[in-house]
RODO-2510 file (C-alpha; in nm, 4 decimals, decimal comma):
residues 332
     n   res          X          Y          Z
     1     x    13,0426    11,2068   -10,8878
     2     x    13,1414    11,5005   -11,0942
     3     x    12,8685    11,4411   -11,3376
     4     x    12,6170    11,3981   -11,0388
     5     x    12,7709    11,7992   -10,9039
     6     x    12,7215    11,8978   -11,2696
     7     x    12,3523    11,7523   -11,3464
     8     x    12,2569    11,9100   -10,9906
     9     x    12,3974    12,2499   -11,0819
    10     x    12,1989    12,2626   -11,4457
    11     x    11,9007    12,1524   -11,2725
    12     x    11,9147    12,4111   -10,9806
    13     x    12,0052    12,6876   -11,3101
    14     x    11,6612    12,5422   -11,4800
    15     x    11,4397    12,5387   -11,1726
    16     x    11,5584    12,8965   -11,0851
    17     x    11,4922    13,0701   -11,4220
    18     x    11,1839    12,8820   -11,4328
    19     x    11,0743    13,0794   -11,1223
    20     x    11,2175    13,3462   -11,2500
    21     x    10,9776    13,3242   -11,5443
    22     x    10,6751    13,2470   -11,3515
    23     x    10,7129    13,5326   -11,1182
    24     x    10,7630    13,8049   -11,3989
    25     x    10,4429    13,6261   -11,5540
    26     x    10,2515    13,6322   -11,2458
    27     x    10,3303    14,0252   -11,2149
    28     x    10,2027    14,0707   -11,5950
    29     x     9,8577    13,9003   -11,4974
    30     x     9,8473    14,1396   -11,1405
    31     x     9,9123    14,4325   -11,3453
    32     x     9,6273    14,3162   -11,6763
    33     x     9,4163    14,2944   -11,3125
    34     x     9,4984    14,6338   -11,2545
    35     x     9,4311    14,7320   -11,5601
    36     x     9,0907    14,6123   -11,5420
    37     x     8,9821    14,7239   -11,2056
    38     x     9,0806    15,0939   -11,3496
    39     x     8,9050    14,9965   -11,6257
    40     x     8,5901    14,9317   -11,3708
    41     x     8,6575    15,2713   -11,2448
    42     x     8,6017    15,4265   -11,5446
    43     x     8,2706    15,2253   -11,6314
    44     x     8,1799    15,3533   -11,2847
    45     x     8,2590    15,7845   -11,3716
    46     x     8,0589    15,6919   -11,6906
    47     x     7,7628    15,5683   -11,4933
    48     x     7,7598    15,8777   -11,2715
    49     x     7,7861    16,0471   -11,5857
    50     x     7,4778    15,8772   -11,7619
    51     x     7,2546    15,8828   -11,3747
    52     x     7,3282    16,2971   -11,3937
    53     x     7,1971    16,3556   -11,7428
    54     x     6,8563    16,5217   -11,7194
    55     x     6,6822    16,2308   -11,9149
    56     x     6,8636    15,8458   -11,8445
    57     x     6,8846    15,6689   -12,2120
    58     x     6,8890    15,2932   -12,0450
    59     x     7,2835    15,3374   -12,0753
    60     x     7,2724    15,2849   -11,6701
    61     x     7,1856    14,9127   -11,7057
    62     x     7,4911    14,8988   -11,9793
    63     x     7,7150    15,0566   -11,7708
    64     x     7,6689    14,8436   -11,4326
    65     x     7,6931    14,5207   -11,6836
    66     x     8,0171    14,6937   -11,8180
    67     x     8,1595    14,7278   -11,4363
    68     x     8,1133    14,3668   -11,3644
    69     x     8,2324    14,2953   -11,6806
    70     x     8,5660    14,4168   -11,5421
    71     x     8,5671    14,3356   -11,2305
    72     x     8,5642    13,9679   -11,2904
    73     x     8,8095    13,9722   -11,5712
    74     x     9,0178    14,1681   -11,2692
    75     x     8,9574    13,8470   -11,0701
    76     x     9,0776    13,6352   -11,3761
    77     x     9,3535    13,8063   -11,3830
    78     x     9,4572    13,7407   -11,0098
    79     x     9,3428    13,3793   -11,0549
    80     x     9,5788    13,3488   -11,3661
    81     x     9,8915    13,5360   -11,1361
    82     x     9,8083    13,2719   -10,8263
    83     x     9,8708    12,9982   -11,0942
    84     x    10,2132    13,1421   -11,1861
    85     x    10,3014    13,2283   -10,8050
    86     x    10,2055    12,8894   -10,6754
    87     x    10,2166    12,6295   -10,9779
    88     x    10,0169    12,3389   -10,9026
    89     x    10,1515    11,9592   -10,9664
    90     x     9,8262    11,9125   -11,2157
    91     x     9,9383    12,1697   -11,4851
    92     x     9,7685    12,4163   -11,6192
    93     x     9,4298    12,3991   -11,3779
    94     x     9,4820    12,7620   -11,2397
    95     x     9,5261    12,9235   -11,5940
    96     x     9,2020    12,6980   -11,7380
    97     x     8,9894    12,8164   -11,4631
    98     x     9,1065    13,1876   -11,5355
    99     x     9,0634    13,1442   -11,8407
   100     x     8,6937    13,0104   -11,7728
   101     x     8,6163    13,2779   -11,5691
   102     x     8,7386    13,5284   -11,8309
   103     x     8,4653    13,4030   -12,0735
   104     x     8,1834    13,4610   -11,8074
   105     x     8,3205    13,8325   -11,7792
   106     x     8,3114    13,8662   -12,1394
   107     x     7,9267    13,7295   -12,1242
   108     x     7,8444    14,0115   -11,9220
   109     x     8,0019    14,2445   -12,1295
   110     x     7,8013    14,1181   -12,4295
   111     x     7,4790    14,2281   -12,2674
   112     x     7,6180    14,5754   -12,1922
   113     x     7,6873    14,5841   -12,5753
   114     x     7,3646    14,4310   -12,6511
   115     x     7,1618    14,7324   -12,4159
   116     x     7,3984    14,9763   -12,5983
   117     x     7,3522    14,8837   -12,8847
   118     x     6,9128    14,8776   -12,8000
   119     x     6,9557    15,2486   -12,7101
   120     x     7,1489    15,3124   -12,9979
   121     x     6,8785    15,1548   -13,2198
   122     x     6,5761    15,3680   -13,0003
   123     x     6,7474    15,7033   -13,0915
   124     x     6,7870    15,8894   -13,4141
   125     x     7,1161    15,7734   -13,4590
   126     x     7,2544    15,7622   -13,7983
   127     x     7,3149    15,4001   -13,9676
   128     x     7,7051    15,3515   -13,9437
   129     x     7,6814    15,4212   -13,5630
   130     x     7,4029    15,1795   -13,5457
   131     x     7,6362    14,9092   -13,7469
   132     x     7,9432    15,0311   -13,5127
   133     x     7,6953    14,9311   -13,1860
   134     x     7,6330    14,5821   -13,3034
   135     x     7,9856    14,4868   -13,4173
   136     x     8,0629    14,5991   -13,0594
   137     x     7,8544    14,3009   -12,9611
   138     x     8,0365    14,0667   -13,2235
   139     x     8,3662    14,2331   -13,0295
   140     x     8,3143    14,1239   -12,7222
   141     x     8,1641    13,7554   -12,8526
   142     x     8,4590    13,6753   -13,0308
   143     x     8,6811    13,7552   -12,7190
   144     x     8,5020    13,5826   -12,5335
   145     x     8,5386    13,2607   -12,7703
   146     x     8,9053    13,3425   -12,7365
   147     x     8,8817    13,3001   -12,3616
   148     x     8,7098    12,9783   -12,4359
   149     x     8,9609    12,8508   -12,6802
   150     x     9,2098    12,9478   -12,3720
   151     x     9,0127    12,7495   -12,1110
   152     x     9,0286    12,4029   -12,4057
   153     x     9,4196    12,4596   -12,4068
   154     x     9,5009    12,4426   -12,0880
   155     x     9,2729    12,1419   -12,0367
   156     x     9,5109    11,9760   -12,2632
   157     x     9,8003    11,7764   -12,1196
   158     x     9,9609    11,7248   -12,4198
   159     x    10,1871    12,0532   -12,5430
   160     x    10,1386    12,0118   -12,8840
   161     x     9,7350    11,9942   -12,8279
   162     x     9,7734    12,3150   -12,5997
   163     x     9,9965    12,4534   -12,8185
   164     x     9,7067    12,3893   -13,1046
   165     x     9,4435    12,5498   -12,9646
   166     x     9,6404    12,8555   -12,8364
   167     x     9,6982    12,9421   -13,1851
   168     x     9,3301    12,9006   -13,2470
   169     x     9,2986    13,1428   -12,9292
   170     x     9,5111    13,4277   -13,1006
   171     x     9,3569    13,3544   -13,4454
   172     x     9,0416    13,4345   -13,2157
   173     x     9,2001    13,7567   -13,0712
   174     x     9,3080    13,8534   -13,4002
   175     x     8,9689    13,8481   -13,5203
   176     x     8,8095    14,0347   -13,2477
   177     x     9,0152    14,3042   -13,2813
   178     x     9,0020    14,3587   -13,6663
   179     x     8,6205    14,3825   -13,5661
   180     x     8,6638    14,6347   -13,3146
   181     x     8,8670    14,8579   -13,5916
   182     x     8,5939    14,7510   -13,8092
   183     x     8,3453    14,9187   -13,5458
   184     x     8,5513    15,2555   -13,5070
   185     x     8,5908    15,3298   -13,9179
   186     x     8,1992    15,3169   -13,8559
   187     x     8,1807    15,5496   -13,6000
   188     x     8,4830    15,7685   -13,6933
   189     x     8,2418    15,8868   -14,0197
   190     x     7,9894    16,0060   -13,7333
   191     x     8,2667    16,1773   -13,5660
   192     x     8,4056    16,3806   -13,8114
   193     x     8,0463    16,5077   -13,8493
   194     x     7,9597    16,6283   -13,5331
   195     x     8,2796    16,7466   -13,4297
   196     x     8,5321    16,8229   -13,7487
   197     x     8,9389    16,7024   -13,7704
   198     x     9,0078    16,8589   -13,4714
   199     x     9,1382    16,6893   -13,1601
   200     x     8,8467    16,5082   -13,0431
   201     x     8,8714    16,3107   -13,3942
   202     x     9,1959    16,2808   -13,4240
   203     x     9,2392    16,0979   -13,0544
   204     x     8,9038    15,8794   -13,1369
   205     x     9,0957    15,8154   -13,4514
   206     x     9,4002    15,7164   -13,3040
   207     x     9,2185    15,4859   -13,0824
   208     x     9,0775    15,2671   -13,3566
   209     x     9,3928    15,2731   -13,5324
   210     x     9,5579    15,1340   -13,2291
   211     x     9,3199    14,7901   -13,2891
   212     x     9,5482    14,7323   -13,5715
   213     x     9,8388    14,6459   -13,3776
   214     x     9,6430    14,4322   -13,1662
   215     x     9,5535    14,2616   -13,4230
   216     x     9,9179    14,2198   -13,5621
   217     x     9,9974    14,0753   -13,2212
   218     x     9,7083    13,8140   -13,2417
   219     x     9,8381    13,7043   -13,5658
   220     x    10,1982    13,7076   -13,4160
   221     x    10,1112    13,4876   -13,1348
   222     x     9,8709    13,2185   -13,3262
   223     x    10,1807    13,1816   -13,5834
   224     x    10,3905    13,1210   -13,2765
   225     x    10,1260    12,8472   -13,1340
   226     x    10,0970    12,6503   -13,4545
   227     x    10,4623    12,6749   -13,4753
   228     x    10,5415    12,5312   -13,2246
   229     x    10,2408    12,2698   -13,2376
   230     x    10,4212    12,1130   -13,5112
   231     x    10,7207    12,0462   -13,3450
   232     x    10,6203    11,6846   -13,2339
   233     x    10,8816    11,7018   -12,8797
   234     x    10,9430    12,0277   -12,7175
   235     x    11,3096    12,1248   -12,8394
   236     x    11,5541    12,3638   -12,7128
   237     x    11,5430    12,5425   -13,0799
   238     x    11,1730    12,5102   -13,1344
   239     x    11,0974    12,7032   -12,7685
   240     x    11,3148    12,9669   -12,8356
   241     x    11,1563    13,0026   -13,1708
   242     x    10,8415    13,0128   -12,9909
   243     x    10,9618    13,2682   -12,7406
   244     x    11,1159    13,4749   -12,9432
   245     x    10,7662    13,5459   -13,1567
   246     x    10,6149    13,5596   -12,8256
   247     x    10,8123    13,8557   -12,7288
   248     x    10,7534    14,0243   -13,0937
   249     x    10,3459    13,9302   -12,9695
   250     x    10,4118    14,0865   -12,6508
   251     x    10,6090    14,4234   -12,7920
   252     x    10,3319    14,4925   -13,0329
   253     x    10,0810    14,4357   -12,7993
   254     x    10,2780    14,7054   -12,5876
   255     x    10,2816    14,8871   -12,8798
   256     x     9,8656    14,8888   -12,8779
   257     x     9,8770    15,0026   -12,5548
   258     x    10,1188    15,3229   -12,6257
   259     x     9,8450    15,4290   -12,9071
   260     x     9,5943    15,3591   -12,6854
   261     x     9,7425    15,5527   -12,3693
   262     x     9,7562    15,8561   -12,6478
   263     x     9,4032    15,8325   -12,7421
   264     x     9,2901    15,8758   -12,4201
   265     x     9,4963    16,1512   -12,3066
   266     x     9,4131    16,3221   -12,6357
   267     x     9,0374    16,2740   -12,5657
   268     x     9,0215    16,3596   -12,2197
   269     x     9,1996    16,6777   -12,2712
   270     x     8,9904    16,7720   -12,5930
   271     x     8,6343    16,6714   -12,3540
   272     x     8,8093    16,9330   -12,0588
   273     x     8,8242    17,1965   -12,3236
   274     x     8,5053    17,1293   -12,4709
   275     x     8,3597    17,1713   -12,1215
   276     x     8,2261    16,8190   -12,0655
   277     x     8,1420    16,7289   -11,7386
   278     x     8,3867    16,6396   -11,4763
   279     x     8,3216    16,2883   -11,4707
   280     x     8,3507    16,2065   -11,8389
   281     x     8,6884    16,3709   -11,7902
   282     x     8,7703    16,1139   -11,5135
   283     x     8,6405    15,8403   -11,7057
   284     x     8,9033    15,8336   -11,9736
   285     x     9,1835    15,9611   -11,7729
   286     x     9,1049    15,6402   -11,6132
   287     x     9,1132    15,4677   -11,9093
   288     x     9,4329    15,6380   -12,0059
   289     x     9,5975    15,4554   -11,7008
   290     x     9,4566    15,1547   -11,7884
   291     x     9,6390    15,1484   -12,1223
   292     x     9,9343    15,2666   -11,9683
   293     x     9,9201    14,9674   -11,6985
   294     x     9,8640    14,7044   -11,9642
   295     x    10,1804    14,8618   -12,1643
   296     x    10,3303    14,7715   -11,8193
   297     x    10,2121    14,4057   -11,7751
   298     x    10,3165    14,3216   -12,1814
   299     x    10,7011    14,4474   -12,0488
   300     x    10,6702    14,2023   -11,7706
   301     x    10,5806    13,9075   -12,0393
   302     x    10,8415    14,0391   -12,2584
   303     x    11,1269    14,0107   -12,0177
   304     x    10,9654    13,6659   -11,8481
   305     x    11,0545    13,5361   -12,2266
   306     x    11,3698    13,6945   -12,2915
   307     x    11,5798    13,6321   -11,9587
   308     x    11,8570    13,9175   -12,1237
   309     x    11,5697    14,1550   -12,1507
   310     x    11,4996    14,1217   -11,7638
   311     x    11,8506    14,1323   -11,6523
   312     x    11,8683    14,4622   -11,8762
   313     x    11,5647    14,6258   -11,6650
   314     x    11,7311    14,4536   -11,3677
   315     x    12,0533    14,6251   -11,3765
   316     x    11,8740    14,9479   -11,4844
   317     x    11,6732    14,9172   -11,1923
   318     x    11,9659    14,8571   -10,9849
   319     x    12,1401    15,1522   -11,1197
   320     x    11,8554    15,4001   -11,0594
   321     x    11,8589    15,2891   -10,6789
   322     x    12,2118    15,3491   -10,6097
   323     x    12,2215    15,6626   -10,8070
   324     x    11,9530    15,7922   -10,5289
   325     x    12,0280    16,0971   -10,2833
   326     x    11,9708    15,8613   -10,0433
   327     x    12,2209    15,5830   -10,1635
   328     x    12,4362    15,7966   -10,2736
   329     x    12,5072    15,9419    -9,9137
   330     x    12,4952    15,6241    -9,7898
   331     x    12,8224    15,5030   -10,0382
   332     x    12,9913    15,7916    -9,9185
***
């Protein structure tokens, strides 16, 4: 009977820090959607931008490709956070289908590159920045195999198979980004050009330095994947292994963000000075908060893996509420 109470107890521990878990997960995926519907927004201050220019380049077409782009990967996003929410008894259907539908976003965004990159060809641009427009394309195509990769994992009931092609998927990721970085030591020669080492530079600069770190965390998470996709049963030692690199994944992806976040605050307030229009302004203060939202959603995965982590920003948060006016009076 005692062992009965006992079993009951662990099991009532597990299923509550599993919820735990999923919840915290489920906000990270509703705050990467918010992260790409201000993303969207931005696309959308650029648009206005390129519509209000005296003669239109064919950027328009680009830009409403770019919008949809992230407006479905914000839908991906809420698809992958109603998985977490509401876990369905056949696995991992919610996350392959958001996965799936991250892949079609990323096809749309490799015709936006692919009409950039057609303008970019059809005006005397010099030849790095014509190189820098098609690796943009190569970008986006190798995210969106990552996505794919994704969508083949969690089609897999077996862990170690899922597991597999996960790593695969941040092998993928890895890649992408290095040819993003790839793209901006292209451009950056084109920048320092037209506009010197002053501020503008340095905060373009700063933004394709910050693809380095993404592409740390790629590498961080595949090694975690095949890791643990060695590991014939799923072991108390081998998923905190796992975890653990996940979190070091998930902090240096937070850590792209931060650079990120100071790019675009460095550009936007380098455009304001340089008197560029209001909406180009917008645009990357909008991407600024994107950055800063997605540095937001990697602390939610970060304390969904370490439970010590979230009690931390639990108690924190519990601290900053009672230390309120409000509270305060209340105590007293």
């Amino acid at each position: 009977m005692q062992f009965s109470l006992g079993t009951r107890a662990v099991f009532s521990i597990q299923c509550r820090s599993v919820e735990a878990r999923n919840r915290l997960l489920g906000s990270a995926a509703l705050a990467f959607g918010g992260a790409f519907a201000l993303h969207a927004v931005e696309h959308a201050f650029r648009l206005s931008d390129v519509l209000n220019a005296p003669d239109p380049t064919g950027l328009d077409v680009a830009e409403c490709l770019a919008i949809l782009q992230f407006l479905v990967l914000g839908l991906a996003a809420f698809f992958a956070a109603q998985a977490f929410f509401s876990p369905s008894e056949d696995g991992h259907r919610g996350l392959r289908d958001a996965a799936a539908l991250l892949a079609a976003a990323y096809g749309f965004g490799l015709l936006s590159a692919a009409f950039a990159a057609g303008v970019d060809f059809s005006e005397p641009h010099s030849h790095p920045y014509r190189v820098a427009g098609v690796l943009d394309g190569v970008f986006i195509a190798t995210l969106m195999i990552a996505a794919l990769l994704a969508a083949i994992a969690f089609s897999r009931r077996e862990r170690a198979r899922r597991d597999y092609f996960l790593g695969w998927t941040g092998i993928a990721f890895m890649a992408a980004n290095l040819v993003g970085l790839m793209a901006g030591l292209f451009r950056s020669e084109t920048y320092t050009d037209q506009s010197g080492l002053g501020t503008l530079t340095f905060g373009l600069n700063l933004g394709t330095t910050s693809l380095l770190a993404a592409a740390v965390a790629g590498a961080i998470a595949a090694f975690a994947f095949f890791d643990a996709a060695q590991v014939e049963s799923s072991t108390k030692d081998s998923v905190a292994r796992r975890d653990l690199l996940l979190t070091v994944a998930a902090g240096t992806f937070a850590f792209f963000g931060v650079l990120l976040l100071g790019s675009e605050a460095i550009v936007a307030i380098a455009n304001s000075g340089m008197g560029h229009s209001g909406a180009e302004v917008a645009s990357t203060w909008f991407a600024a908060l994107g950055a800063l939202v997605s540095c937001a959603a990697a602390v939610c995965v970060i304390a969904a893996l370490q439970p010590a982590f979230a009690r931390e920003l639990q108690r924190l948060r519990m601290a900053g509420v009672s230390s309120a006016p409000g509270q305060q009076t209340t105590h007293r």
